[in-house]
C-alpha positions as CSV (number, residue, x, y, z in Angstrom):
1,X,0.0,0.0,0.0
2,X,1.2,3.4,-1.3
3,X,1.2,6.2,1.3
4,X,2.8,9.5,1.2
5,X,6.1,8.8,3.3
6,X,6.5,5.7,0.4
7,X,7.1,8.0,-2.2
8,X,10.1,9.4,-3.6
9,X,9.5,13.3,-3.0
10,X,11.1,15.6,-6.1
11,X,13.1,18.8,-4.8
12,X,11.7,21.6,-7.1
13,X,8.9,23.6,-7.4
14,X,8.4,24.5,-11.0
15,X,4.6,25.8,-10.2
16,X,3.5,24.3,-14.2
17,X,0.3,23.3,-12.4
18,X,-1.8,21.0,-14.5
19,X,-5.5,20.9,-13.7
20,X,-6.6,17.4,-15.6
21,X,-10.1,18.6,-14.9
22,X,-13.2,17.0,-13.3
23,X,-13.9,13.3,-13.4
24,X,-17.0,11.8,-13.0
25,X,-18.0,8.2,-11.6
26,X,-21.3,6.5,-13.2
27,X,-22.9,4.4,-10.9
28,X,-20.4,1.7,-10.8
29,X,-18.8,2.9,-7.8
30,X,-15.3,3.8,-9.3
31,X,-13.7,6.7,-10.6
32,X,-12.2,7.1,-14.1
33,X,-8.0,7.1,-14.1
34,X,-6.0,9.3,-15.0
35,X,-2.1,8.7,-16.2
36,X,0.5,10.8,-14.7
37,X,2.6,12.8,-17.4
38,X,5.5,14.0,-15.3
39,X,7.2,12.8,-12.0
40,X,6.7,15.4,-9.5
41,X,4.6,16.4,-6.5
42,X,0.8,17.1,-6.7
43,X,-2.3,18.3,-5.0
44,X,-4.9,15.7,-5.5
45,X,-8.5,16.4,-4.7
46,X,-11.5,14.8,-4.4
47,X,-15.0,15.8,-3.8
48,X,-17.7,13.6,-2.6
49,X,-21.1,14.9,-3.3
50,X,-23.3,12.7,-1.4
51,X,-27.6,13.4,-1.7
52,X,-28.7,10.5,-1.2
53,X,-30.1,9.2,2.6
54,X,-27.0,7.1,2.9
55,X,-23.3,7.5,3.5
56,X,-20.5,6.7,1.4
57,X,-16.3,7.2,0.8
58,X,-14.2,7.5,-1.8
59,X,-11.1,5.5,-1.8
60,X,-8.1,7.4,-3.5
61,X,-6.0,4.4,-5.7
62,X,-2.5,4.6,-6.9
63,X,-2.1,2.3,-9.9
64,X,-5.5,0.1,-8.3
65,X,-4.0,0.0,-4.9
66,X,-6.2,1.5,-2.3
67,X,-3.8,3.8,-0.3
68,X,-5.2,5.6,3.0
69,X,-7.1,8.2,1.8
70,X,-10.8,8.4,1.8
71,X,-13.4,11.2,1.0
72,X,-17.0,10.7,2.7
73,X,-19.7,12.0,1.5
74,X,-23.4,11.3,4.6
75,X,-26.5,12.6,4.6
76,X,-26.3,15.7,2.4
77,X,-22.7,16.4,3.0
78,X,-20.4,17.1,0.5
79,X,-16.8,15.4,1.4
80,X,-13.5,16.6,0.8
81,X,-10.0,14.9,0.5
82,X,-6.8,17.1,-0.6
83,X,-3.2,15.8,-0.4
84,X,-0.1,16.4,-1.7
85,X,1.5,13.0,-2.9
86,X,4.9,12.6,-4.9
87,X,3.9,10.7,-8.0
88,X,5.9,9.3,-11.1
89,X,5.0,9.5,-14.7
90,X,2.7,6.8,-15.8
91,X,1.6,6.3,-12.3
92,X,-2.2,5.9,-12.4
93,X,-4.3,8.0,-10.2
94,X,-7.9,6.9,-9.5
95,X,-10.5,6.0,-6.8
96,X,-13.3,3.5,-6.2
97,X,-16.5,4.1,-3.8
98,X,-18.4,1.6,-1.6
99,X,-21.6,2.1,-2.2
100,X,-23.1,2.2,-5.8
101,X,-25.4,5.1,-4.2
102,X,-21.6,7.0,-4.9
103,X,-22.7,10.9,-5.2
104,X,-25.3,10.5,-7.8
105,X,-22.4,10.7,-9.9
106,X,-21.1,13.4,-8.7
107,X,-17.3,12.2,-7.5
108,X,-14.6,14.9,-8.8
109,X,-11.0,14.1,-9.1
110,X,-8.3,17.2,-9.8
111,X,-4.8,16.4,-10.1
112,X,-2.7,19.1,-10.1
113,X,1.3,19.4,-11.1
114,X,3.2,21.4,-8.4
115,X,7.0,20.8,-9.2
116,X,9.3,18.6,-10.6
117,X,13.0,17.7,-10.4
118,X,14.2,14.2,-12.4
119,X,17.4,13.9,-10.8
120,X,17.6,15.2,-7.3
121,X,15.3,14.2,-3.8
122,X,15.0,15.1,-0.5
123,X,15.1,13.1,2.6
124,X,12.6,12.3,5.4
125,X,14.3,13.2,8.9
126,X,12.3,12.1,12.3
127,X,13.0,13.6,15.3
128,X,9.4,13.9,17.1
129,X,8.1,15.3,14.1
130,X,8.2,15.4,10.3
131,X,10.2,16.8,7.5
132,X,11.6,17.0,4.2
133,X,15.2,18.7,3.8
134,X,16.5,18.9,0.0
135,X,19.2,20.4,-0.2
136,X,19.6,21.9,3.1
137,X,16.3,24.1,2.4
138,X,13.1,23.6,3.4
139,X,10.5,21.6,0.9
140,X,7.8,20.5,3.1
141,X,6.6,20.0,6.9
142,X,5.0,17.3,7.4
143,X,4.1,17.2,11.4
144,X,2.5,13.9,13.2
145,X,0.9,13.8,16.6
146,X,0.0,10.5,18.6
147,X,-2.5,10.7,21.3
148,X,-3.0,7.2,23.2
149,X,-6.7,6.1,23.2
150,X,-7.8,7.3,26.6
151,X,-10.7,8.0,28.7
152,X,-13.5,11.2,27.9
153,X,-12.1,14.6,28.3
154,X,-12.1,17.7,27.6
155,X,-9.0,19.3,25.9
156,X,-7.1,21.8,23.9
157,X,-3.9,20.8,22.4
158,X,-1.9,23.4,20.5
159,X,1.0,22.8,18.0
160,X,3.1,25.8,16.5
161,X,5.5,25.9,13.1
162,X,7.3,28.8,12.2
163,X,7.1,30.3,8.2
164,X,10.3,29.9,7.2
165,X,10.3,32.7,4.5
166,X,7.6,35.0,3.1
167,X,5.5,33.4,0.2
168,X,3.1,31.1,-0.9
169,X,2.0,27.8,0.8
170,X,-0.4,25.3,0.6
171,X,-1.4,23.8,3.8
172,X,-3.2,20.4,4.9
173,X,-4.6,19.7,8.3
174,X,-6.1,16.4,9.4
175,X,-6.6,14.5,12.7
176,X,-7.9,10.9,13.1
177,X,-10.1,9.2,16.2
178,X,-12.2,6.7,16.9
179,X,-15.0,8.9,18.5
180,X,-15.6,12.6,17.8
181,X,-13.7,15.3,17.8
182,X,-14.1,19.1,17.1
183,X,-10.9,21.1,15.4
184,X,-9.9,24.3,14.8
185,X,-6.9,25.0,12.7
186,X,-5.4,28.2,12.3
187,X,-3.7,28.9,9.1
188,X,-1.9,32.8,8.6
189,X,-5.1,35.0,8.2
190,X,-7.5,31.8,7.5
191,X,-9.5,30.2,9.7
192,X,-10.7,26.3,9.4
193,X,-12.3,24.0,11.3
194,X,-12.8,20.6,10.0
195,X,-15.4,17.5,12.1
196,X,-13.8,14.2,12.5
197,X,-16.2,11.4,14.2
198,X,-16.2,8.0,14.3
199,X,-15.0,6.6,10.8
200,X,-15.1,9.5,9.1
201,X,-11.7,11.1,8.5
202,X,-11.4,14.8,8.0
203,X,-9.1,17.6,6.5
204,X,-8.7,21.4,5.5
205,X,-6.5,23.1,3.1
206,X,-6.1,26.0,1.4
207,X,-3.0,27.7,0.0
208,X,-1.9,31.3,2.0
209,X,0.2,33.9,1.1
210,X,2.6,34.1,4.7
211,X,4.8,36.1,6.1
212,X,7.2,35.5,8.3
213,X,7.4,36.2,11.5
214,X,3.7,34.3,10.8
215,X,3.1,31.0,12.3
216,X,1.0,28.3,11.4
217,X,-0.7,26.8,14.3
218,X,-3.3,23.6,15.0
219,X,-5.6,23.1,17.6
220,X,-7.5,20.5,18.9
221,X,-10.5,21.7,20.9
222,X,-13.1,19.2,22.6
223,X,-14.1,16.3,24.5
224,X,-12.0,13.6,21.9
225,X,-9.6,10.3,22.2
226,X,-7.1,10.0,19.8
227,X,-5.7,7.0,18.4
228,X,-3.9,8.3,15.0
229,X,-2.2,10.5,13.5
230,X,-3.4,14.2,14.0
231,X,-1.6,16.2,11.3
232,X,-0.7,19.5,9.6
233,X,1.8,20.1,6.5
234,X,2.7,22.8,4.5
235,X,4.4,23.6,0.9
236,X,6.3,26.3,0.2
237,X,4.9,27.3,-3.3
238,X,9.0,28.0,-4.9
239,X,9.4,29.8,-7.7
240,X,6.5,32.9,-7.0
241,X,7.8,35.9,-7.8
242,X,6.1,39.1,-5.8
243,X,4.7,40.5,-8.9
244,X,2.8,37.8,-9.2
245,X,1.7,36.7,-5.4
246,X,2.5,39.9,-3.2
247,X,-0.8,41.7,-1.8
248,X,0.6,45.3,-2.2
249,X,2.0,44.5,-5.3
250,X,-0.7,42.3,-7.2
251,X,-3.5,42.3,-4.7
252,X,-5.8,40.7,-7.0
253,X,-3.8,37.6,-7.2
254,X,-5.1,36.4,-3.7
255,X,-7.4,36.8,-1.3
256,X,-9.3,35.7,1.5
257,X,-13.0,37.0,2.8
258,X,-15.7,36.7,4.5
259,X,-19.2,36.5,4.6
260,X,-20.7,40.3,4.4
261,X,-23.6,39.0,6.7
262,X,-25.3,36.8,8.9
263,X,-28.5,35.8,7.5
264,X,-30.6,33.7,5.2
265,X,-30.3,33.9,1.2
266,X,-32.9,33.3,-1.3
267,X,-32.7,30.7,-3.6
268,X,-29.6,30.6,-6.1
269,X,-28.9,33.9,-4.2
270,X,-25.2,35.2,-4.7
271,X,-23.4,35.2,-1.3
272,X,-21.9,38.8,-0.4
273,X,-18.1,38.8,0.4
274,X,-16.5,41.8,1.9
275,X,-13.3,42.9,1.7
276,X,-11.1,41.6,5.2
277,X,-9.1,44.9,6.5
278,X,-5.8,42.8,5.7
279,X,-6.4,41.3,2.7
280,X,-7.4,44.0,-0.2
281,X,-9.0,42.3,-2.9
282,X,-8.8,44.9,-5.3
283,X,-10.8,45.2,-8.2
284,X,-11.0,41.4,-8.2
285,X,-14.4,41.8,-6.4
286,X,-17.7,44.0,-7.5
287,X,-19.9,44.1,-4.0
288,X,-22.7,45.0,-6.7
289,X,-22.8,42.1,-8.9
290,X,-20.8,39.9,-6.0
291,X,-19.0,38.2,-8.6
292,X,-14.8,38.0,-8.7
293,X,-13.3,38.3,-12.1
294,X,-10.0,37.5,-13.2
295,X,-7.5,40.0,-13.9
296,X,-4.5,37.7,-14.4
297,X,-4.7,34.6,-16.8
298,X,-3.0,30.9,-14.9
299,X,-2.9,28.6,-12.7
300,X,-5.0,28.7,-9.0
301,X,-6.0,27.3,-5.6
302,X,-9.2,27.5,-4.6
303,X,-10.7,26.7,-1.6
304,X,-14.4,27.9,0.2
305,X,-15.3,27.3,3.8
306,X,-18.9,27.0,4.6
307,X,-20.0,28.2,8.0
308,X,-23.1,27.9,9.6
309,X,-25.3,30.0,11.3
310,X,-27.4,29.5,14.6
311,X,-27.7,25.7,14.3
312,X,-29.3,25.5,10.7
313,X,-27.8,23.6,7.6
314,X,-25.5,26.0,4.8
315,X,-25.1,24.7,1.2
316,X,-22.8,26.4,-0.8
317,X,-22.1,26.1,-4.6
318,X,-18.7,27.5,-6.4
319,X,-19.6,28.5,-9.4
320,X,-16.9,29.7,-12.3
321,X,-18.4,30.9,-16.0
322,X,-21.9,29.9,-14.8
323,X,-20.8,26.1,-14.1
324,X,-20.8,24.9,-10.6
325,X,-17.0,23.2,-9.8
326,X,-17.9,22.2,-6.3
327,X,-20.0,22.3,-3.5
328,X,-19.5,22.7,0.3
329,X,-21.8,21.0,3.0
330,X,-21.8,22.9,6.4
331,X,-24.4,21.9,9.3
332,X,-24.4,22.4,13.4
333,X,-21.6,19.1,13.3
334,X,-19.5,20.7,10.7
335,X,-18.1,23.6,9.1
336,X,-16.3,21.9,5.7
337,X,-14.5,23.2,3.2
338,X,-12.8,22.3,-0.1
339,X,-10.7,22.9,-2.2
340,X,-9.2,22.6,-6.0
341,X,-6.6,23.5,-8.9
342,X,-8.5,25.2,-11.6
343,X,-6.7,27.0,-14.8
344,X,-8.0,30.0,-15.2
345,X,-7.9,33.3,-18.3
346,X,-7.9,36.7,-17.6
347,X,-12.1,37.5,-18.0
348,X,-13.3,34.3,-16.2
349,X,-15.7,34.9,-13.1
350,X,-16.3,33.0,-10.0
351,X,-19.2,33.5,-7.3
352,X,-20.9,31.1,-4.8
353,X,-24.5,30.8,-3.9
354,X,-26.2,29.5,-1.7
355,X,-28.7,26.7,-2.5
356,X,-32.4,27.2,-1.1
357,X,-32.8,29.4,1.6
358,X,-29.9,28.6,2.9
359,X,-28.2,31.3,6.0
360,X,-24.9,32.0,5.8
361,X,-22.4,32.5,9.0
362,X,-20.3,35.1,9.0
363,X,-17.1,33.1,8.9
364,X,-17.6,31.9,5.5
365,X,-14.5,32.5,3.9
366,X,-13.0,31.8,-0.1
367,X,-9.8,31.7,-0.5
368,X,-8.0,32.2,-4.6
369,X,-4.2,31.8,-4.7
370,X,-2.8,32.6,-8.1
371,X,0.2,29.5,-8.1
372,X,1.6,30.7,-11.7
373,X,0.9,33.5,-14.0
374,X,0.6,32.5,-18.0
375,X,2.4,34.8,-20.2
């Protein structure tokens, strides 16, 4: 079985993100492959779209061999699964479900290319926690936590990294137990919180522009036992030059918001953004039409956190060029969020709405990282 500390990990990051687009499962319960071109390291993501009554996973394959990862999709709620994984060309990157109820369908697979070097890789070091050096620089941070099965309690555990240098990063967080637990993860100016109850695995991402002297941070928060791995790792996006990512230089290539109110929307209502004091959007964002348009043609991160408000349930659909890319499931157990690697042109637009009378919290937040500019 293929997991990510199996893989050889490449050194560079070229940023030539690929998005191979959106796949769809019939109602077989698998997920159409797709062949790797290049050896390198890539964000794979899968959405779940579960509405159906039932509950069902999607397991993430490496040339057919089921590796750990799993996207759940119960009751209504859309699941999520983002990783980085090294991966070599030809390698052959798919999924299967257990449950021909699968999504309706509606199963999405992105792969996207995030560096590449043929000749050169780093190595893992272990010393209570988890990294990549290549080269005597740091690639990646990939930090474990293991909590002994114990009695009920209540908790807050708190673990702290240090931004190595200004930039962009993209950042995974995931804890595992046996029973339920409620997580808030703290990433730069974002903030996630991701559900993880019995059998059903959870995870946030996004990518952030940081700064250093910036931490990332992870907390745990609730009455929990822990019997895996709890986890949080980053990628330092190499190669990003500040024309293209710095805020006061090119504000429009990222930004992070959220929600303008608390309140209910009408059906296929737009959700408002407004503009967070730190993060200037630009002109990236009309508050009239409550649409973002892209000013710079390439390659981006996307990722949309649903929040609910006052105990009801919040649906939220991404929508770019009037096509919905994914959807995010939030209710009173769980504020979700996803994420995905989209190629986009100078022109295209991107809103979310709301589905049905659906209220929106007011920590309801979209991220959009520009990863590399076209020329």
């Amino acid at each position: 079985m293929k997991t990510m500390s199996t893989f050889p990990l490449p050194t560079m990051l070229l940023l030539l993100l690929l998005s191979l687009g959106e796949l769809r499962c019939g109602m077989t319960g698998s997920i159409s492959q797709v062949t790797v071109p290049e050896t390198g390291v890539y964000i794979v993501t899968m959405v779940n779209d579960l509405n159906e009554t039932q509950w069902t996973y999607v397991i993430l394959q490496i040339n057919g061999i089921d590796t750990d990862f799993k996207a759940y999709g119960y009751h209504n709620l859309t699941g999520g699964l983002s990783v980085a994984i090294p991966l070599s060309a030809g390698d052959r990157v798919g999924g299967k479900t257990n449950s021909i109820l699968a999504s309706n369908g509606a199963i999405r697979l992105n792969l996207g290319f995030v560096g590449q070097d043929k000749n050169n890789f780093g190595t893992f070091h272990c010393k209570g926690d988890v990294w990549v050096d290549i080269n005597g620089d740091l690639f990646a941070h990939f930090y474990r936590s293991y909590t002994k099965a114990g009695t009920w309690s209540t908790i807050t555990k708190k673990y702290l990294f240090d931004v190595p240098k200004n930039g962009v990063y993209w950042v995974m967080a995931r804890p595992h137990a046996p029973t339920y637990v409620w997580s808030t993860f703290v990433i730069g100016d974002g903030l996630f919180e991701a559900y993880t109850g019995e059998g059903l695995p959870s995870s946030a991402s996004g990518a952030f522009y940081l700064t250093t002297p910036s931490q990332l941070s992870i907390e745990l928060v609730g009455a929990l036992r822990l019997s895996g791995d709890t986890m949080l790792s980053y990628v330092y996006m190499e190669g990003n030059t500040p024309e293209q990512l710095g805020r006061a230089v090119s504000p429009m290539a990222f930004t992070s918001s959220v929600g303008l109110r608390e309140g209910t929307y009408g059906a296929d209502e737009k959700v408002a953004f407004c503009n967070d004091t730190d993060l200037d959007m630009g002109d990236m964002y009309n508050a009239n039409t409550r649409v973002f348009s892209i000013s710079i043609s390439g390659t981006y991160v996307i990722s949309l956190r649903g929040h609910p408000y006052k105990g009801k349930a919040l649906k939220l659909d991404l929508y770019r060029n009037l096509q919905v890319v994914f959807t995010s499931f939030a209710d009173d157990w769980v504020s979700s969020g996803q994420a995905g690697v989209f190629d986009l042109a100078a022109g295209d637009t991107l809103y979310v709405v709301a589905g049905g009378k659906r209220t929106v919290g007011k920590n309801t937040m979209i991220s959009i990282a520009l990863l590399r500019k076209k020329s």
